[in-house]
N, C-alpha and C positions, 0 to 999 in steps of 0.2 A: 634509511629511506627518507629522501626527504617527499612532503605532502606542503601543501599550499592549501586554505582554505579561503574559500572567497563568501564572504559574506556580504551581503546587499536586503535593503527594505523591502517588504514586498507590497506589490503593487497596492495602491489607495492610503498607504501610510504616508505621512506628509513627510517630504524632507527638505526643514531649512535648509541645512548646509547646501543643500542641491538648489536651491531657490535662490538664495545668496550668492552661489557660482554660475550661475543663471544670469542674475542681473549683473553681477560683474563682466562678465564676457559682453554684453548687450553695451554695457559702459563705454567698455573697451570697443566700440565695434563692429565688436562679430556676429555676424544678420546670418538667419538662420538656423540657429540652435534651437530646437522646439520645446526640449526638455534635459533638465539635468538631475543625474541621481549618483549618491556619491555613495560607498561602499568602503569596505577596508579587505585587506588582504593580510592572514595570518600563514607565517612559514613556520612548521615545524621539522625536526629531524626527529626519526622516531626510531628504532627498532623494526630491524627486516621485517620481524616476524609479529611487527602490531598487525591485530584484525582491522576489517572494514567495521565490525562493530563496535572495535575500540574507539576507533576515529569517529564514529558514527556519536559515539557516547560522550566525547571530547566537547564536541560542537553541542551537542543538545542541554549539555551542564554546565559549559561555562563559555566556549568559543561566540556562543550568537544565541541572543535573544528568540527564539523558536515563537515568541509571537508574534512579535512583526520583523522577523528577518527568517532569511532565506540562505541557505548555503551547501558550495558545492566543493566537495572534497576532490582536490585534483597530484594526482601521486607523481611525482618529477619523477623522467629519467627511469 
């Protein structure tokens, strides 16, 4: 089975990277952009029969910082 996990900062945590792609686009340009926040995307392939607690347990111990990130387990297909 494959599972996607999308991890992002939650809200009030500062994010360079997003600040930095922020001004670069404004460099570049492009008017309008109010705010940027950057995230990452982890794919895994798992076994049919992982639990959602498994996954659940995956994220919370080593996928995303569960203090200042946020993440959403999404199961492909």
């Amino acid at each position: 089975m494959k599972i996607r996990v999308h991890v992002s900062l939650k809200p009030g945590v500062l994010d360079p990277q997003g600040r930095a792609v922020h001004h670069a686009l404004e460099g570049l340009g492009f008017a309008g952009v109010d705010d940027v926040r950057v995230g990452r995307l982890i794919e895994l392939d798992v076994a049919d029969d992982t639990s959602d607690e498994a996954l659940a347990e995956m994220c919370e111990k080593l996928l995303a910082n569960t203090v200042i990130e946020n993440y959403r387990i999404e199961k492909v297909g």
